[in-house]
N, C-alpha and C positions, 0 to 999 in steps of 0.2 A: 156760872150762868148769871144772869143778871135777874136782879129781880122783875121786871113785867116778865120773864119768862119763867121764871118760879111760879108767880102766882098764878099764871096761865097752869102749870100743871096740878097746885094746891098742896103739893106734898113733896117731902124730902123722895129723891128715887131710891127705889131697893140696890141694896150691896154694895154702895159705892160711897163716897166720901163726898157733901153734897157741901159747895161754899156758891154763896151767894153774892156778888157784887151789886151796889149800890150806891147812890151820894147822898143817898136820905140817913144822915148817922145816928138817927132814934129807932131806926127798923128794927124790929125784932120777929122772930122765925123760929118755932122747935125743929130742932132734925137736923141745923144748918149751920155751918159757919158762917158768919156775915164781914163781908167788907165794905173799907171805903174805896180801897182802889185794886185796880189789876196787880200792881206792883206788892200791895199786901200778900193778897188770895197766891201770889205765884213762893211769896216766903212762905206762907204757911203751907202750901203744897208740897213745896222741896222737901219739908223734913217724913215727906209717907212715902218715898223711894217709888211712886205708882206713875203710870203715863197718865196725861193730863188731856181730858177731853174739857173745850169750850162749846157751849150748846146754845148760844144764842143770848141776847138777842143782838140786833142788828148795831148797837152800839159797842157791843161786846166784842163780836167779833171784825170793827173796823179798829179797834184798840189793840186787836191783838195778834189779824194779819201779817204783818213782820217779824213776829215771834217764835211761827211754829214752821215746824220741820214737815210734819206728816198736814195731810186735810184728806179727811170721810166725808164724802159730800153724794147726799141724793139727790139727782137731778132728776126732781118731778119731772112728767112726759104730759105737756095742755100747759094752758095759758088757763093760770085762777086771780084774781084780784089780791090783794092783799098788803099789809102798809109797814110791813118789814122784809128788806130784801141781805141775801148776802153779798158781799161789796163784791165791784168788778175784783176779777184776779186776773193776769196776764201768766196762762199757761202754757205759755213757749219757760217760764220758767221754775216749770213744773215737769217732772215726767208722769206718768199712770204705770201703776205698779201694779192693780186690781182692779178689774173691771165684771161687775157681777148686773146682769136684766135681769128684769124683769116684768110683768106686763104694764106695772102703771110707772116704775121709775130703772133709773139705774144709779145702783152702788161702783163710784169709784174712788180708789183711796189713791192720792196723790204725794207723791213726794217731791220737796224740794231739787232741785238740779242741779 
């Protein structure tokens, strides 16, 4: 995750293995691995054999759109303001493997085609 979106949630999340990307190289975080780039956080992640979730934020995940296989993606249901968005994706080159409603969004996880 990138850091504005760490410190938007304040804390390492439960049970999982939390790395932090960042360009501020004096950042420091308990709970967190910190990087300086994608290309770091992705060597340090290979060696935990776990699937890798990106969670934002909106620089993070225009870094990292051609890299992944899978996409979890809520597509909230209303138009809300807000000054991070997830980049266009051209899902003709995608299939929908799971599609889960619900009454304020729906869960679909995508895969690659």
């Amino acid at each position: 995750m990138g850091r504005k979106t760490y410190e938007s949630i304040g804390k390492p999340l439960p049970n999982r293995i939390n790395m932090v990307v960042t360009r501020n190289k004096s950042y420091n975080a308990e709970g967190v691995f910190i990087f300086n780039s994608i290309e770091d956080a992705l060597r340090k992640a290979s060696v935990f054999h776990k699937e890798i979730f990106f969670i934002g934020g909106g620089a993070i995940y225009n870094e990292v759109l051609s890299l992944v296989d899978t996409m979890y993606i809520s597509h909230i249901k209303g138009s809300y303001e807000g000054d991070t968005y997830f980049p266009e994706v051209d899902l003709n080159k995608w299939r929908t493997e799971v599609t889960e409603s619900y009454e304020n969004f729906d869960f679909v996880k995508y895969v690659r085609a």
